[in-house]
N, C-alpha and C positions, 0 to 999 in steps of 0.2 A: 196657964190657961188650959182647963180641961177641953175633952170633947165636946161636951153638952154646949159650953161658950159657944166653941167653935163653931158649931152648926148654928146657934143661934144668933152670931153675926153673920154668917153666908146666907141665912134664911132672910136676914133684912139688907145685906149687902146684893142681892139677888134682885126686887123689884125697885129699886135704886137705882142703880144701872139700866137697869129695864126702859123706866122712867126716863132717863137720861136719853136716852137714843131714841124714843117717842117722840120727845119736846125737840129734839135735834131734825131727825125726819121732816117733825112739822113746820120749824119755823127755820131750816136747811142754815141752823148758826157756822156747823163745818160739813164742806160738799161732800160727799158722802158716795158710794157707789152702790150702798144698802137699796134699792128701791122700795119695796114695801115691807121688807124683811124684819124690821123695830114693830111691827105693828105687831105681826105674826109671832115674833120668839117667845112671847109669856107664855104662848099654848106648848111650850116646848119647857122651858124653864121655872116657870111658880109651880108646877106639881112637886117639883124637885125643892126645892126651895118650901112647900109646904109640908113634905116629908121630913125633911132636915127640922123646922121647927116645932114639930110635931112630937117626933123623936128628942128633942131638948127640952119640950114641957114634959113631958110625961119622966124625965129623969129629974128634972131641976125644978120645978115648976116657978119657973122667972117672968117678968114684963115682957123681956125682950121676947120669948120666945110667942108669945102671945100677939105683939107688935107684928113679928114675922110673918105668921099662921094670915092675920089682918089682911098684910098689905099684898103678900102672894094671892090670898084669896079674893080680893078687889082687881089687882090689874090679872089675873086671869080671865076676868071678863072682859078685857078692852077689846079685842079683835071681834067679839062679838056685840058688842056695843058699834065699834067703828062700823062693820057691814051694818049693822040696822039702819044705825041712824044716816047712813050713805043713801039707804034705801029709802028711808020715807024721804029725806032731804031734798034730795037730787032725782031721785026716780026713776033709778037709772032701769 
C-alpha cells in the first residue's frame, strides 16, 4: 500500500469517526465526558483530512480520494450548521 492509499483511507477514515462521536453525543449510546467537543473537532480535523485527500487525488487520481475531499468538506460545516440552526430553533 503506497502513500497516496494511505492518505486516502485516513482522509475517509477521518469524517467516519467524526461522525461516529456526533451520533454518540447526540443520542449519548456510551456516557461519554466529551461535553460538546464531537460537535466542535471537524473544525480541527476535516482540513486535515481534506489535505491528505487532496494530496492523493492529485497523485493518484482515485474515487476514494474524491469520496474523502466530499465528506471532510460536508462535516466541516456541522458546527456551523449545529450553532445556526440552535439559533433560529431555540432562540437562544
Amino acid at each position: 500500500m503506497n502513500v497516496n492509499k494511505v492518505g486516502a483511507v485516513i482522509s475517509i477514515l477521518i469524517p467516519v469517526l467524526l461522525t461516529l462521536l456526533i451520533i454518540n453525543f447526540l443520542y449519548e449510546i456510551i456516557p461519554t465526558i466529551f461535553q460538546g467537543l464531537p460537535i466542535f473537532l471537524p473544525l480541527f480535523f476535516c482540513p486535515l483530512g481534506i489535505i491528505l485527500a487532496f494530496i492523493s487525488y492529485k497523485a493518484d487520481k482515485n474515487r476514494w480520494s474524491k469520496i474523502g475531499i466530499i465528506l471532510n468538506a460536508v462535516l466541516f460545516f456541522t458546527p456551523f450548521i449545529w450553532m445556526i440552526g440552535g439559533t433560529i430553533f431555540f432562540g437562544v
